[in-house]
PLY file of the C-alpha trace (Angstrom):
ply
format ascii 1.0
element vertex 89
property float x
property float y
property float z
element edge 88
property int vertex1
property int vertex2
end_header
21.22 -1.58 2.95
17.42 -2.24 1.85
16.98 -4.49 -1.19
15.46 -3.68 -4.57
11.78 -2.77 -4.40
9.10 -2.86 -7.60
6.32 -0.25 -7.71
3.16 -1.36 -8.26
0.11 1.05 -9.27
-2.25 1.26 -7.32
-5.51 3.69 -8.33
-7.97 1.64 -6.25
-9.04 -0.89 -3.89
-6.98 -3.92 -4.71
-5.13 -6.69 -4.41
-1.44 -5.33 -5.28
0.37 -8.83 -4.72
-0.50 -12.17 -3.69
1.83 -14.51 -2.02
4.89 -13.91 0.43
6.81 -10.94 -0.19
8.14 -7.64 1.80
6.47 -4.25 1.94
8.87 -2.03 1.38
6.64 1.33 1.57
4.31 3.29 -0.58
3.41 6.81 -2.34
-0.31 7.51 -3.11
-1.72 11.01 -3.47
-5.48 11.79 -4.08
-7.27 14.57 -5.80
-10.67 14.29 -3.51
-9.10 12.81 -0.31
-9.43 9.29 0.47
-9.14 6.68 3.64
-6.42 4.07 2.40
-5.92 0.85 4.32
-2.95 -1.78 3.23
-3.13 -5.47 4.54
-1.30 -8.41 4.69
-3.68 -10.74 2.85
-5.38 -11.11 0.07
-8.71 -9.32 1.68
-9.53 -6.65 4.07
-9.23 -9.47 6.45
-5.69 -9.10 6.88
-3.34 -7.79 9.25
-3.27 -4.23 9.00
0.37 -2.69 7.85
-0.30 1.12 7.41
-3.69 3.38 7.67
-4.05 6.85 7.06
-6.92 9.17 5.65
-5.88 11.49 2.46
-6.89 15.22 2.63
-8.03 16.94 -0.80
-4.95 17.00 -2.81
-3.18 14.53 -0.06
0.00 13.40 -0.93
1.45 9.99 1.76
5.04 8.71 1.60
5.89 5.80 4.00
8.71 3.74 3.45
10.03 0.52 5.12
13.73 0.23 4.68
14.10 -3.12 5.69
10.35 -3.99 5.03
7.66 -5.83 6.61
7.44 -9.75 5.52
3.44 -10.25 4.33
2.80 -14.08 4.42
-0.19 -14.30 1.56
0.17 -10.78 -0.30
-0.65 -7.56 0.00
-4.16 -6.23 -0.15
-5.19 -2.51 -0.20
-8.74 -0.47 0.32
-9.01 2.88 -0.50
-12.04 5.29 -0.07
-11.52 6.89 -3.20
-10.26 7.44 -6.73
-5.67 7.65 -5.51
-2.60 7.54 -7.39
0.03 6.53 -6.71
2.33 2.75 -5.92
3.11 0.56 -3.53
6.90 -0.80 -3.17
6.92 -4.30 -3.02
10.63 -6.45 -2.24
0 1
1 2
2 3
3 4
4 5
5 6
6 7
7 8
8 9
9 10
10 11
11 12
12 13
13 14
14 15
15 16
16 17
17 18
18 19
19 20
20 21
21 22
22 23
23 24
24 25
25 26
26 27
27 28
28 29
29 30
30 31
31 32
32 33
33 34
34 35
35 36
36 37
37 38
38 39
39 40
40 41
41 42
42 43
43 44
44 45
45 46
46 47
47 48
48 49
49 50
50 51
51 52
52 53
53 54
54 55
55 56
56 57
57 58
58 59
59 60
60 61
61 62
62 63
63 64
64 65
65 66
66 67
67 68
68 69
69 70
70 71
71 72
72 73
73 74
74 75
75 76
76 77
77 78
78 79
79 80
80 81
81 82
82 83
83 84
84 85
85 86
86 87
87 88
């Protein structure tokens, strides 16, 4: 069984953590589609963990049930206005 996981909002490019900690997953939706990139890092000059392009009215779940260790934080850039969180462990 997966540990606890905190959402964190996330409505734009961002850094959503900093430091080590698991990605656990994420939800984000946006109204006008968006490109939305999540790193492990602090920058875009991460490692990638998950990419995916938004349609108008796009809705993306992804989840990690044992997660994926980042080593500085996690870092996300998004084309666009989104909603949505990202699950952090």
């Amino acid at each position: 069984m997966a540990g606890q996981a905190t959402a964190v909002n996330v409505t734009t490019t961002a850094t959503i953590y900093t430091g080590g900690c698991t990605f656990r997953g994420l939800s984000i939706g946006s109204t006008a589609g968006a490109t939305v990139v999540v790193y492990d890092g602090v920058s875009a000059a991460g490692t990638v963990l998950a990419s995916f392009t938004l349609a108008a009215a796009g809705f993306q779940n992804i989840d990690f049930p044992n997660g994926i260790r980042c080593n500085t934080g996690i870092h996300i850039v998004t084309g666009a206005a989104v909603q949505g969180h990202v699950r952090i462990g």
